[in-house]
PDB file with SEQRES, HELIX, SHEET and CRYST1 records, atoms N, CA, C and O in Angstrom:
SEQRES   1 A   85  UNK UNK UNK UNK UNK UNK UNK UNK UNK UNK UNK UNK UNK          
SEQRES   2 A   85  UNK UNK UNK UNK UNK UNK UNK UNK UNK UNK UNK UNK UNK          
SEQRES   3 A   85  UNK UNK UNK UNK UNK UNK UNK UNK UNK UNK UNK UNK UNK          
SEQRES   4 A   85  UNK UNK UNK UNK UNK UNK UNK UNK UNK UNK UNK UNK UNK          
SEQRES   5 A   85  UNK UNK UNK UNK UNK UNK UNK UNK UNK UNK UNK UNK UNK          
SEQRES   6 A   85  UNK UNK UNK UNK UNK UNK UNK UNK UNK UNK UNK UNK UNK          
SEQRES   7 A   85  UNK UNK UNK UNK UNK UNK UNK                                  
HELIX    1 AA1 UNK A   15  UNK A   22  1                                   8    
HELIX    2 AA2 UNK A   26  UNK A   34  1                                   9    
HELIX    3 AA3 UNK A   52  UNK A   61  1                                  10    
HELIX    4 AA4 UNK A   82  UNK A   84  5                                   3    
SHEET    1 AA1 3 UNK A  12  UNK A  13  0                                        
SHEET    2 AA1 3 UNK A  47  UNK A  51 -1                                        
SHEET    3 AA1 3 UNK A  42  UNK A  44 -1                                        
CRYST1    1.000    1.000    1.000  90.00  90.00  90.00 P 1           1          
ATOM      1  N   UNK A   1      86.803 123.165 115.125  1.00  0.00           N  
ATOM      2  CA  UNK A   1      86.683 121.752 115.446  1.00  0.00           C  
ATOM      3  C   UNK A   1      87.978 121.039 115.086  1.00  0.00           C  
ATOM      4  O   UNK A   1      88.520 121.350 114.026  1.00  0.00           O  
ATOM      5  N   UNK A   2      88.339 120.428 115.602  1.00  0.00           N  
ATOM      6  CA  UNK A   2      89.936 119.308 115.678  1.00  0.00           C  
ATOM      7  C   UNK A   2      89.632 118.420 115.518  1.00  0.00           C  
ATOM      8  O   UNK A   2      88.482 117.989 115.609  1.00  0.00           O  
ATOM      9  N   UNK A   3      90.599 117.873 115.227  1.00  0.00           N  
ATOM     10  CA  UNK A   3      90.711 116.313 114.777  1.00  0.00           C  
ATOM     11  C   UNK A   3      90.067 115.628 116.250  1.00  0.00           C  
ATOM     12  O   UNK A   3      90.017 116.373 117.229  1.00  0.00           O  
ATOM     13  N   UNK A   4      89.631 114.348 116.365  1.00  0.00           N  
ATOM     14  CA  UNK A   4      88.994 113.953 117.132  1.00  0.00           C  
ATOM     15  C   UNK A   4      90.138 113.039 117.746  1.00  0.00           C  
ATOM     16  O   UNK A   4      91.104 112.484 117.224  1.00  0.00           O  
ATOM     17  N   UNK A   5      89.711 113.086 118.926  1.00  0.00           N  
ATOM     18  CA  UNK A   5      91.418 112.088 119.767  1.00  0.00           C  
ATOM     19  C   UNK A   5      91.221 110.955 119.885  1.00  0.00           C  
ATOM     20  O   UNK A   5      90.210 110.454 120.378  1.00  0.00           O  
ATOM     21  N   UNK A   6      92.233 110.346 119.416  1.00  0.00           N  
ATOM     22  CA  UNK A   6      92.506 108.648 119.546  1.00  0.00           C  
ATOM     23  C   UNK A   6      93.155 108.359 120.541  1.00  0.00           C  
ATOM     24  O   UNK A   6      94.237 108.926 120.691  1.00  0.00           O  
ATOM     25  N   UNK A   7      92.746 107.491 121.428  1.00  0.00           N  
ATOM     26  CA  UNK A   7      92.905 106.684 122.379  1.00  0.00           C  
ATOM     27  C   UNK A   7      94.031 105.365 121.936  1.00  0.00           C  
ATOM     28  O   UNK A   7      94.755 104.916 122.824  1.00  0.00           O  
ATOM     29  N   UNK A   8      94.098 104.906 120.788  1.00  0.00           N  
ATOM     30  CA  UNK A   8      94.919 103.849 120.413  1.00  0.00           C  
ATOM     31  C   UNK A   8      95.762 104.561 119.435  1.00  0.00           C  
ATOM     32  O   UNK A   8      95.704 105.652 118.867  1.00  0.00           O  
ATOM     33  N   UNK A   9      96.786 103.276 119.442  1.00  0.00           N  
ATOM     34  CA  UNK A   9      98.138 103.892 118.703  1.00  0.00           C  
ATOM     35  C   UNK A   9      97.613 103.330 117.588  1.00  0.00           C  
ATOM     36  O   UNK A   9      96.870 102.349 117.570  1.00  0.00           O  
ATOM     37  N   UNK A  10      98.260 104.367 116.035  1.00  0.00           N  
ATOM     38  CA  UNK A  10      97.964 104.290 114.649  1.00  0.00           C  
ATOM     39  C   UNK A  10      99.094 103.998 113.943  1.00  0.00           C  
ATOM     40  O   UNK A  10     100.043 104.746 114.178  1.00  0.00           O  
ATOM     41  N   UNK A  11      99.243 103.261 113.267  1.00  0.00           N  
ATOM     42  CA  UNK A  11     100.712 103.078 112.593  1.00  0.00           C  
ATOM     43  C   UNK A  11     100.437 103.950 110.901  1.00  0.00           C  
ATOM     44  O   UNK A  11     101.273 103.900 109.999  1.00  0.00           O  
ATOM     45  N   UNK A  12      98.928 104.790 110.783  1.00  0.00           N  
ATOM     46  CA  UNK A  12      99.203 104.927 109.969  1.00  0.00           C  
ATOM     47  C   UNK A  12      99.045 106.737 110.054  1.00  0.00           C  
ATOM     48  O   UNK A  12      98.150 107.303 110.683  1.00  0.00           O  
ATOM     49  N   UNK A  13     100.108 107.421 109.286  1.00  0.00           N  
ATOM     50  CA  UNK A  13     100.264 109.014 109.686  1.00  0.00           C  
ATOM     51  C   UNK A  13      99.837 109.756 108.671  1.00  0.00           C  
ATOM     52  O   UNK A  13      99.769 109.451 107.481  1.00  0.00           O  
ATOM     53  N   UNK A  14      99.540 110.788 109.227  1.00  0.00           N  
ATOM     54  CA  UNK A  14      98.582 111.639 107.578  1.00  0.00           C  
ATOM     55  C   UNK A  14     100.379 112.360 107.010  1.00  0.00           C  
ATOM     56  O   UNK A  14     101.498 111.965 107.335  1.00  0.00           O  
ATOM     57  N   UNK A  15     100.076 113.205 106.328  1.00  0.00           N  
ATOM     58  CA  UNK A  15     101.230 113.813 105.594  1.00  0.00           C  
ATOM     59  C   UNK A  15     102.131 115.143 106.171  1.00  0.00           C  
ATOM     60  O   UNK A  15     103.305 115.356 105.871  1.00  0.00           O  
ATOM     61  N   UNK A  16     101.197 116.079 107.175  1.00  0.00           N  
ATOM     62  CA  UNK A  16     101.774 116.884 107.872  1.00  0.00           C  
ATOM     63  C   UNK A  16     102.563 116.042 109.072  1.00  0.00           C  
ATOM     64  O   UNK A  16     103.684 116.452 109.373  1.00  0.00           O  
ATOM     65  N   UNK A  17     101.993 114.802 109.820  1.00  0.00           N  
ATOM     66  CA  UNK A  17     102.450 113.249 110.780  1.00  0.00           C  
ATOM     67  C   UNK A  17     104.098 112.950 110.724  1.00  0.00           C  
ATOM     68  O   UNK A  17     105.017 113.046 111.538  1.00  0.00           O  
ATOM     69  N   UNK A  18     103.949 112.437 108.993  1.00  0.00           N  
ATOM     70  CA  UNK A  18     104.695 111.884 108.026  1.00  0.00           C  
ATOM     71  C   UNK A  18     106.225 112.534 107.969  1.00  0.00           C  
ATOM     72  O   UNK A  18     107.354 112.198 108.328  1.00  0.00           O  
ATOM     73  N   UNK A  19     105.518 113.797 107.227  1.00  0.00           N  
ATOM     74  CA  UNK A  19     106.695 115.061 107.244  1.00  0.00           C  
ATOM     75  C   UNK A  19     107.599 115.121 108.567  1.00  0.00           C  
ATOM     76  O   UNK A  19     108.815 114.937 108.614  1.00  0.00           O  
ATOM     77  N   UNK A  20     106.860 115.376 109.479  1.00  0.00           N  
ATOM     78  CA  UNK A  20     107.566 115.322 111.368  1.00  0.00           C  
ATOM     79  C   UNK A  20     108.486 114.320 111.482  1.00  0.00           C  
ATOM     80  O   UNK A  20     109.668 114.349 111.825  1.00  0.00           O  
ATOM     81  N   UNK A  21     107.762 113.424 111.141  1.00  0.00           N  
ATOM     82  CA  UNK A  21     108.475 111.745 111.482  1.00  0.00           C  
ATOM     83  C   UNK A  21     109.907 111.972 110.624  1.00  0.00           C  
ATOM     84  O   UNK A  21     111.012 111.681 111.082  1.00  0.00           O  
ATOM     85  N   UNK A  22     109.658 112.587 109.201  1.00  0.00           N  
ATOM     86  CA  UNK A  22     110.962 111.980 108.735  1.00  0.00           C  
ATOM     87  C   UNK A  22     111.896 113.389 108.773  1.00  0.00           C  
ATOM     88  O   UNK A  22     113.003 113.539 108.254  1.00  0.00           O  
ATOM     89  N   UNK A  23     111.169 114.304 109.489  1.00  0.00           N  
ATOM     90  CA  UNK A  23     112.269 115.437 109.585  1.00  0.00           C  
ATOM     91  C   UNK A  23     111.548 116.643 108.349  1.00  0.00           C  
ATOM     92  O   UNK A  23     111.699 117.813 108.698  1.00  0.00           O  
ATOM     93  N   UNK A  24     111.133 116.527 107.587  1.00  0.00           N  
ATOM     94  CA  UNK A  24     110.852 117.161 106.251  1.00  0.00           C  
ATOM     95  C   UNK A  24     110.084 117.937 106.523  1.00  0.00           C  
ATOM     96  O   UNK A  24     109.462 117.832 107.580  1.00  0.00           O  
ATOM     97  N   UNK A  25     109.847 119.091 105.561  1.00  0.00           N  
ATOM     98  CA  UNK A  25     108.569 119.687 105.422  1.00  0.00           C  
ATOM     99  C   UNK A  25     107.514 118.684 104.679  1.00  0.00           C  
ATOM    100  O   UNK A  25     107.580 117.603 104.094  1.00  0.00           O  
ATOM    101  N   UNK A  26     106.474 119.665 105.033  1.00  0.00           N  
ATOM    102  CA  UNK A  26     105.310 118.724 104.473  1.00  0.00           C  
ATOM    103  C   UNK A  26     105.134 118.996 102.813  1.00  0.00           C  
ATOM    104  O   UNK A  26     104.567 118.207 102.058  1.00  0.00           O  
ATOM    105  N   UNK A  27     105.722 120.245 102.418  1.00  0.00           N  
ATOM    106  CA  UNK A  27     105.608 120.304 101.389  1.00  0.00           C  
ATOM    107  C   UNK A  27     106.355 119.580 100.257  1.00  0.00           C  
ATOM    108  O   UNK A  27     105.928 119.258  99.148  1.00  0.00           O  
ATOM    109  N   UNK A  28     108.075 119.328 101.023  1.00  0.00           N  
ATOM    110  CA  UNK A  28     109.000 118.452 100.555  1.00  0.00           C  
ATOM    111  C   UNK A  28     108.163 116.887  99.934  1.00  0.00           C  
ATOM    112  O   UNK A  28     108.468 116.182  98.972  1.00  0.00           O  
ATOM    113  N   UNK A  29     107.226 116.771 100.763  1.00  0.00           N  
ATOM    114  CA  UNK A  29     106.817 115.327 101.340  1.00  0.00           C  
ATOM    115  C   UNK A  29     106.027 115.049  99.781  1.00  0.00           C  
ATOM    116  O   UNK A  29     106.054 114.047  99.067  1.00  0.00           O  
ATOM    117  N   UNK A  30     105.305 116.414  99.587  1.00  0.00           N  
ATOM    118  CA  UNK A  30     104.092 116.675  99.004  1.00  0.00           C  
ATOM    119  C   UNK A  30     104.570 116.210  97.649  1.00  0.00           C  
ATOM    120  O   UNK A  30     104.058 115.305  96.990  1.00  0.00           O  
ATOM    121  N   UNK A  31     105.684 116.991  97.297  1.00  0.00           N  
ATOM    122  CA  UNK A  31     106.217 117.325  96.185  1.00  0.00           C  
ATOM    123  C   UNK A  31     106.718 116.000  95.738  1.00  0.00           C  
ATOM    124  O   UNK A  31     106.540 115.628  94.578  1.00  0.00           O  
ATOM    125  N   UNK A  32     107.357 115.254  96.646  1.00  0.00           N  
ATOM    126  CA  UNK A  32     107.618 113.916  96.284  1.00  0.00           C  
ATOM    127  C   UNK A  32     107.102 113.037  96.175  1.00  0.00           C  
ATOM    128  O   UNK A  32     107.599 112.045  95.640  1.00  0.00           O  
ATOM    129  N   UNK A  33     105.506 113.103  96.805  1.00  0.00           N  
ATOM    130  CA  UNK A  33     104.977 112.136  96.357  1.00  0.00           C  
ATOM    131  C   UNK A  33     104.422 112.351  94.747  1.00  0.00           C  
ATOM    132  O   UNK A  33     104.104 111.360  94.091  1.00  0.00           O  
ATOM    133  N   UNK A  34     104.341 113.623  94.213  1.00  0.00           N  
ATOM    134  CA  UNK A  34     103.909 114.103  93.209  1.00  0.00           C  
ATOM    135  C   UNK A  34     104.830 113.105  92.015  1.00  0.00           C  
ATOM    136  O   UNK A  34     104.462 112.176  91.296  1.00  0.00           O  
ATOM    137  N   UNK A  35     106.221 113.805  92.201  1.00  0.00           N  
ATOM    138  CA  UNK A  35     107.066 112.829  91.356  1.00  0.00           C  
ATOM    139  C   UNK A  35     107.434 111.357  91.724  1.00  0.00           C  
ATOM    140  O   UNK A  35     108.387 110.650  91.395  1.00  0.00           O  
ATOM    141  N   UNK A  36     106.346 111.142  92.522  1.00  0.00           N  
ATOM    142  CA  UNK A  36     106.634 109.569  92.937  1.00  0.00           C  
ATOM    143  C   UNK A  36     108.383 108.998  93.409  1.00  0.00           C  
ATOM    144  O   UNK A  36     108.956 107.977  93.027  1.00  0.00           O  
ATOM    145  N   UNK A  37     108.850 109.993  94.273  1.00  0.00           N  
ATOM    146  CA  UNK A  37     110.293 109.833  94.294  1.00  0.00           C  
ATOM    147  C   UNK A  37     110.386 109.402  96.234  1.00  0.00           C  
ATOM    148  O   UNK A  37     111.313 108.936  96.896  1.00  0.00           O  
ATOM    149  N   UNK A  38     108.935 109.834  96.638  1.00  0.00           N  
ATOM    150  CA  UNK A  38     109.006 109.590  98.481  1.00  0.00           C  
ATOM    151  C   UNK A  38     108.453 108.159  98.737  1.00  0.00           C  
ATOM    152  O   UNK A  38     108.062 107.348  97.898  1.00  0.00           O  
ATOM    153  N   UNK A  39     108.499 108.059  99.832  1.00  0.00           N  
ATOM    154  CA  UNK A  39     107.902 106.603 100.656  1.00  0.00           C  
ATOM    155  C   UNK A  39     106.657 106.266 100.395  1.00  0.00           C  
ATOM    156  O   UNK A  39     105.831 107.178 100.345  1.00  0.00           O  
ATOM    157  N   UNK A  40     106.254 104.977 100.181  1.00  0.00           N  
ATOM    158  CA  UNK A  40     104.640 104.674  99.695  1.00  0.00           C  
ATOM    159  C   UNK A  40     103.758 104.836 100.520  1.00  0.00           C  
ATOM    160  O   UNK A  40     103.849 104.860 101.747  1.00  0.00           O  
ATOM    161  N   UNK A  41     102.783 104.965  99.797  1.00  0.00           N  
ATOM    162  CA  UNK A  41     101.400 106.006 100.486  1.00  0.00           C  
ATOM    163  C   UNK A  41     100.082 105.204  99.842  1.00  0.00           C  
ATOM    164  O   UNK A  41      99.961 104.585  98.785  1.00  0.00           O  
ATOM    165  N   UNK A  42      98.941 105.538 101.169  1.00  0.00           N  
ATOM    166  CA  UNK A  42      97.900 104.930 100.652  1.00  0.00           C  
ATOM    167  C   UNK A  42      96.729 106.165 100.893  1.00  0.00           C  
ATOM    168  O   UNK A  42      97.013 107.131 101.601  1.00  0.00           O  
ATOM    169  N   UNK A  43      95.362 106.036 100.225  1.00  0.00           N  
ATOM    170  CA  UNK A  43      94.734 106.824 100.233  1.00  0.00           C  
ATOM    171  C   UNK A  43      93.327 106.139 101.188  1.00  0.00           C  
ATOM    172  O   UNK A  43      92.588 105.297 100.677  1.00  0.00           O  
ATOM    173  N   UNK A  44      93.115 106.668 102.661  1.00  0.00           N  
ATOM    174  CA  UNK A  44      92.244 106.009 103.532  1.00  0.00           C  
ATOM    175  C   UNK A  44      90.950 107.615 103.146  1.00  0.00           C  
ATOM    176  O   UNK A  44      91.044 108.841 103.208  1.00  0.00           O  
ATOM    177  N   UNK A  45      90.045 106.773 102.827  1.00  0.00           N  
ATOM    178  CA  UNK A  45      88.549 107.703 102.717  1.00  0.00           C  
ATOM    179  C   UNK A  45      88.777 108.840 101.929  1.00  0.00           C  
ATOM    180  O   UNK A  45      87.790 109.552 101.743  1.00  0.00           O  
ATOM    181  N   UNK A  46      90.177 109.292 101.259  1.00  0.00           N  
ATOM    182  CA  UNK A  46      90.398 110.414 100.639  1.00  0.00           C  
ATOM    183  C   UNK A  46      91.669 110.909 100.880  1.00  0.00           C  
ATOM    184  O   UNK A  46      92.346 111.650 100.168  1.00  0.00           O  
ATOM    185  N   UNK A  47      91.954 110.353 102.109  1.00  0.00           N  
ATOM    186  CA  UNK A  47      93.311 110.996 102.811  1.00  0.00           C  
ATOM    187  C   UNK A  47      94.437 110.283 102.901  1.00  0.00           C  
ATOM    188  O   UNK A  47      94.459 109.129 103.330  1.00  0.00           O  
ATOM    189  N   UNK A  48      95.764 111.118 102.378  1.00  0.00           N  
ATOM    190  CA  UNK A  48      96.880 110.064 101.974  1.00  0.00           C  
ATOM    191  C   UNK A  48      97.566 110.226 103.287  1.00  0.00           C  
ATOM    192  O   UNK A  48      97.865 111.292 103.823  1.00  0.00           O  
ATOM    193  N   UNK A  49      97.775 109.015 103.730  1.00  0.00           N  
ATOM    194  CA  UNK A  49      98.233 108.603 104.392  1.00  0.00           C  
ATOM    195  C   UNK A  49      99.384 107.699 104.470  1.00  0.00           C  
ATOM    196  O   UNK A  49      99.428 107.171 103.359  1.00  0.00           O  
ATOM    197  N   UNK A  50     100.675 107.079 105.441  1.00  0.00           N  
ATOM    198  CA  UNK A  50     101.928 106.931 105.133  1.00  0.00           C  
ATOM    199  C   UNK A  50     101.755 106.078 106.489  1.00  0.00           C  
ATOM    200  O   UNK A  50     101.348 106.526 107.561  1.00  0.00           O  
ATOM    201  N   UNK A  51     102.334 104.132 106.089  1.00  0.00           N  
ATOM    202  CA  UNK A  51     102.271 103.594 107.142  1.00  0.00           C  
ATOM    203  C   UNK A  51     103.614 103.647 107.803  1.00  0.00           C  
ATOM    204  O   UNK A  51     104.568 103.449 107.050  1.00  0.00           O  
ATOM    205  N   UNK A  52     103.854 103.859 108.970  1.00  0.00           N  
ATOM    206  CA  UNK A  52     105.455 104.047 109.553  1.00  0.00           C  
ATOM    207  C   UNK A  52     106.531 103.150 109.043  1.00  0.00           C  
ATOM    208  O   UNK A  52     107.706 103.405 108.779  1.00  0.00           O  
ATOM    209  N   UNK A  53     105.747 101.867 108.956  1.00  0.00           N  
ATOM    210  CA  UNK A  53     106.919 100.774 108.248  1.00  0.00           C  
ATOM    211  C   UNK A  53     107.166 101.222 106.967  1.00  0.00           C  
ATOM    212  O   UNK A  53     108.294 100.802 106.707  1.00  0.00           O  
ATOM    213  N   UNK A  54     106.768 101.805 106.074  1.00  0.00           N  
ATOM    214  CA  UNK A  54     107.112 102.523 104.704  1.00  0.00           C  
ATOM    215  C   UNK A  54     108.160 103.335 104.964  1.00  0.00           C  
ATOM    216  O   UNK A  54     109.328 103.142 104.626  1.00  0.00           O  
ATOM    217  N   UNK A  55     107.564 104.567 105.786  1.00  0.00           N  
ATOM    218  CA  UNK A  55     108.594 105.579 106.385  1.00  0.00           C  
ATOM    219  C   UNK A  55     110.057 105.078 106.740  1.00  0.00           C  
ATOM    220  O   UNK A  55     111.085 105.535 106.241  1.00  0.00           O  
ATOM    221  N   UNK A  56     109.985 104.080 107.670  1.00  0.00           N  
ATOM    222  CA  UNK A  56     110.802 103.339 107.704  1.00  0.00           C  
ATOM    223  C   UNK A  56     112.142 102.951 107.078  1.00  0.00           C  
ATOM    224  O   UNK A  56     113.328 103.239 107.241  1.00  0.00           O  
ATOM    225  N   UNK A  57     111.096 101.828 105.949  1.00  0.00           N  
ATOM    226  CA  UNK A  57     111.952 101.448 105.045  1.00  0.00           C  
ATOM    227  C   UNK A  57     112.485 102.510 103.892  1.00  0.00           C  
ATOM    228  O   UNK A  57     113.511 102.350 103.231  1.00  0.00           O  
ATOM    229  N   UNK A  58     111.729 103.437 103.808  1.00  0.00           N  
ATOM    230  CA  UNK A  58     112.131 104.457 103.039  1.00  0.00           C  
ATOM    231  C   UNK A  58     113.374 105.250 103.119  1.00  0.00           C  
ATOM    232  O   UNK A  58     114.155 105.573 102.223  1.00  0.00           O  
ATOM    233  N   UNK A  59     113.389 105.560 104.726  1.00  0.00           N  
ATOM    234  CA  UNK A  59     114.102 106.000 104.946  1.00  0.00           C  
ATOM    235  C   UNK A  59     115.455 105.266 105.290  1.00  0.00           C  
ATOM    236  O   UNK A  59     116.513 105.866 105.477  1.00  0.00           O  
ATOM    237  N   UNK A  60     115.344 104.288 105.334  1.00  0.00           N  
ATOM    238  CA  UNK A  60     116.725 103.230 105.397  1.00  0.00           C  
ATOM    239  C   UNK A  60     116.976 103.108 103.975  1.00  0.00           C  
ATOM    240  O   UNK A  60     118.117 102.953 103.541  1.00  0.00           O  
ATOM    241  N   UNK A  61     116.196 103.157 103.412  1.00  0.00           N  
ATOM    242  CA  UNK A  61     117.120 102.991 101.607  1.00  0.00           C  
ATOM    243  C   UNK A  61     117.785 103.842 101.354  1.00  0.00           C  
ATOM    244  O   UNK A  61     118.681 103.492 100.586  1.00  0.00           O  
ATOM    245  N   UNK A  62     117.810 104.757 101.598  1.00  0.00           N  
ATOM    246  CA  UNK A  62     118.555 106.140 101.454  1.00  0.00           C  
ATOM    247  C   UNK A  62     119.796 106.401 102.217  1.00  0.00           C  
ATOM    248  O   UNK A  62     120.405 107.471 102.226  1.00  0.00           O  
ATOM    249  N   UNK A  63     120.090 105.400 102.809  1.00  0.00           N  
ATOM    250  CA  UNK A  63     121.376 105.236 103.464  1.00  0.00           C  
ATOM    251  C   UNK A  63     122.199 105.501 102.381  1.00  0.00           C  
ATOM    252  O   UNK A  63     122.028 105.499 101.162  1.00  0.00           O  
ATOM    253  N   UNK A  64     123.536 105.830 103.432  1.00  0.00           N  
ATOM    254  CA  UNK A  64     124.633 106.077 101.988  1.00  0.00           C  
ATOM    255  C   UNK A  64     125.793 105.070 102.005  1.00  0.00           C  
ATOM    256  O   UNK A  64     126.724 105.107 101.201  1.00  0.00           O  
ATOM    257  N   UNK A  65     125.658 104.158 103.000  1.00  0.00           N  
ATOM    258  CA  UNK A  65     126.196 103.194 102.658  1.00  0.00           C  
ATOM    259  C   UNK A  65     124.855 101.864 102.042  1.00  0.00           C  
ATOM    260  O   UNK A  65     123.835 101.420 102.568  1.00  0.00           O  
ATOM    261  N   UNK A  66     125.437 101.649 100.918  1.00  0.00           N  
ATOM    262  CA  UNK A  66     124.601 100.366 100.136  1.00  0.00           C  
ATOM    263  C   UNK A  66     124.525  99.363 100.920  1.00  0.00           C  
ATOM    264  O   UNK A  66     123.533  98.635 100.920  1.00  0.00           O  
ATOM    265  N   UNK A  67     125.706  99.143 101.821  1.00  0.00           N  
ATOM    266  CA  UNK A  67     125.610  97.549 102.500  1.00  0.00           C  
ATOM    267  C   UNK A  67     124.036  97.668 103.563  1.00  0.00           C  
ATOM    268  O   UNK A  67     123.149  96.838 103.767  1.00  0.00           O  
ATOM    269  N   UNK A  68     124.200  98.866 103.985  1.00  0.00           N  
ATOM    270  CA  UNK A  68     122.725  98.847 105.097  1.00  0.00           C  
ATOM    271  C   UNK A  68     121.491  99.265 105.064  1.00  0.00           C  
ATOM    272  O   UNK A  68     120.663  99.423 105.961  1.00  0.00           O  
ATOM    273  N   UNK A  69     121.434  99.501 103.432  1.00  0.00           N  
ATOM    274  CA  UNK A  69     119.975  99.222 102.857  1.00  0.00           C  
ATOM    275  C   UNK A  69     118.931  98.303 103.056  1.00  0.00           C  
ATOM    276  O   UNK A  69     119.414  97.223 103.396  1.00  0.00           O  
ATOM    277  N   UNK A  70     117.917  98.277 103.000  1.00  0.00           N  
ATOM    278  CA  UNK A  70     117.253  97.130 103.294  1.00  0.00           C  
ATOM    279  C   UNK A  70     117.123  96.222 102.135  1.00  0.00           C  
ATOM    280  O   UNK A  70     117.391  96.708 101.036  1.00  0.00           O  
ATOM    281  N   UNK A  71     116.658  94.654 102.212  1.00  0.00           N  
ATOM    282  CA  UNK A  71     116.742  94.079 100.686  1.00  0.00           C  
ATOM    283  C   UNK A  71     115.055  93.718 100.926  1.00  0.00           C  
ATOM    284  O   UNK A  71     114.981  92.515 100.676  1.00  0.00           O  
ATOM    285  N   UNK A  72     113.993  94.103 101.211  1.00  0.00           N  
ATOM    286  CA  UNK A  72     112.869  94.013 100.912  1.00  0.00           C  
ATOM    287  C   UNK A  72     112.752  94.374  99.681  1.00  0.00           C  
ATOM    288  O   UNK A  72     113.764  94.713  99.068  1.00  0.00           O  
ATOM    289  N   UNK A  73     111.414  94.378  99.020  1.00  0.00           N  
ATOM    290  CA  UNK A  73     111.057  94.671  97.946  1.00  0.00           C  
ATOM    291  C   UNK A  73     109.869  95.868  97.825  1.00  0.00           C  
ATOM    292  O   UNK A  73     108.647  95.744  97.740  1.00  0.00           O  
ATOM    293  N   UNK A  74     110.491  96.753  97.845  1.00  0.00           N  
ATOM    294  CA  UNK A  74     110.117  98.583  98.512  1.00  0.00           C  
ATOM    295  C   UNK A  74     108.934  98.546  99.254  1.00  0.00           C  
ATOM    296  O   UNK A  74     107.920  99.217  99.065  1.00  0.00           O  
ATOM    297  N   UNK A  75     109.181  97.575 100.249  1.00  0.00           N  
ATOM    298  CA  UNK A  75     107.979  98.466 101.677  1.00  0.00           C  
ATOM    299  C   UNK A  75     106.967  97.701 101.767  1.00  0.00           C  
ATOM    300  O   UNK A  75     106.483  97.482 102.877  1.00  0.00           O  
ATOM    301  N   UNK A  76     106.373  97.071 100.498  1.00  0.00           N  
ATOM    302  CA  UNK A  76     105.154  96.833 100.156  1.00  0.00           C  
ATOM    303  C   UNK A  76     105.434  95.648  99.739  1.00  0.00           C  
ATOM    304  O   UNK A  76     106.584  95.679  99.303  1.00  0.00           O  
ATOM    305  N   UNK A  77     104.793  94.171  99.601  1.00  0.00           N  
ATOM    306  CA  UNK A  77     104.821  92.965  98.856  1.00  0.00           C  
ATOM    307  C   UNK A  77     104.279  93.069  97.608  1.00  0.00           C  
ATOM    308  O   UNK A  77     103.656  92.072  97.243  1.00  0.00           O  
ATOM    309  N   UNK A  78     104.350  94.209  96.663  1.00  0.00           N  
ATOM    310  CA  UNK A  78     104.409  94.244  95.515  1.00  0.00           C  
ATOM    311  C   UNK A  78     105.378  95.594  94.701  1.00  0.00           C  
ATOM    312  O   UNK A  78     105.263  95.997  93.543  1.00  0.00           O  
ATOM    313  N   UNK A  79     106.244  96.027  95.698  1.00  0.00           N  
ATOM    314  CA  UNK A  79     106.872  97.121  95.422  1.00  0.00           C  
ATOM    315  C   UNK A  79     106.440  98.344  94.722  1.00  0.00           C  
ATOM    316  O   UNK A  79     107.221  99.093  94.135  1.00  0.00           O  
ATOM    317  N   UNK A  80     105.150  98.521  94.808  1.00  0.00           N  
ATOM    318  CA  UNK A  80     104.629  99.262  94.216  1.00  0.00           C  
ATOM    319  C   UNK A  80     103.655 100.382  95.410  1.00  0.00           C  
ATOM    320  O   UNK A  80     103.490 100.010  96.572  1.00  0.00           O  
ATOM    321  N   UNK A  81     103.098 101.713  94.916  1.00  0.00           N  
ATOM    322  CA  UNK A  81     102.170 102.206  95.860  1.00  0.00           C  
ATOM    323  C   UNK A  81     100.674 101.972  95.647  1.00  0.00           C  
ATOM    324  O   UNK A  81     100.086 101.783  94.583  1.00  0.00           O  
ATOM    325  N   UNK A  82     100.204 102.022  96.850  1.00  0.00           N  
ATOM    326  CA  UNK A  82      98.815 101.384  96.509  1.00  0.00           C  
ATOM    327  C   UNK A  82      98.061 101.800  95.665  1.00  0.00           C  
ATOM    328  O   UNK A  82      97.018 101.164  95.509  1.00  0.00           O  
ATOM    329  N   UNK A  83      98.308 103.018  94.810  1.00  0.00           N  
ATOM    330  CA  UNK A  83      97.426 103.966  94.024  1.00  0.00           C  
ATOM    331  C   UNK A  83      97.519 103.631  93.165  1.00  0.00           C  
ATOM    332  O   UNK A  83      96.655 103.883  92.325  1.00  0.00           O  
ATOM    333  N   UNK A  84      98.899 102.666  92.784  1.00  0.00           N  
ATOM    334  CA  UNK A  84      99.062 101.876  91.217  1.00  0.00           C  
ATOM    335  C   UNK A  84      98.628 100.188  91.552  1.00  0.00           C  
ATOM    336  O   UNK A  84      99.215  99.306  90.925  1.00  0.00           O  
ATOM    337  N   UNK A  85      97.854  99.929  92.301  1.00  0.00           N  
ATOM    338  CA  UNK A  85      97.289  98.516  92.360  1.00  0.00           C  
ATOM    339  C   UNK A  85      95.899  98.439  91.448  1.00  0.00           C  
ATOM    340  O   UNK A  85      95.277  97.380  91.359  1.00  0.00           O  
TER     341      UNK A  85                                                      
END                                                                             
């Protein structure tokens, strides 16, 4: 049995999704969220999940030039991940 198909677009991606999107393995992904060092994540019914605008911004902070970082306040309007709310 498979995942069941969505008809509408989701902005929010599970972690194997996630991994694709930003190039990574999923395990890379895994591992970082472990040490809290990857893009913020929320947990829907059990399942962590990663909204693209996180991905996003995540991945623009990591620029290596400083000037084209983003100046939000990490992703989230409390800079924090939802698991520490």
């Amino acid at each position: 049995m498979g995942a069941p198909r969505m008809d509408f677009p989701t902005p929010y991606l599970t972690a194997a999704e996630a991994a694709a999107y930003l190039r990574l393995e999923e395990s890379t992904l895994n591992a970082m969220r472990w040490r809290k060092e990857g893009p913020c994540w929320r947990k829907h019914g059990g399942r962590v999940v990663y909204h693209k605008d996180s991905l996003d911004f995540w991945s623009e902070s990591r620029d290596s030039d400083p000037g084209n970082r983003p100046k939000k306040n990490g992703g989230h309007k409390n800079g924090k991940n939802d698991e520490q709310d």
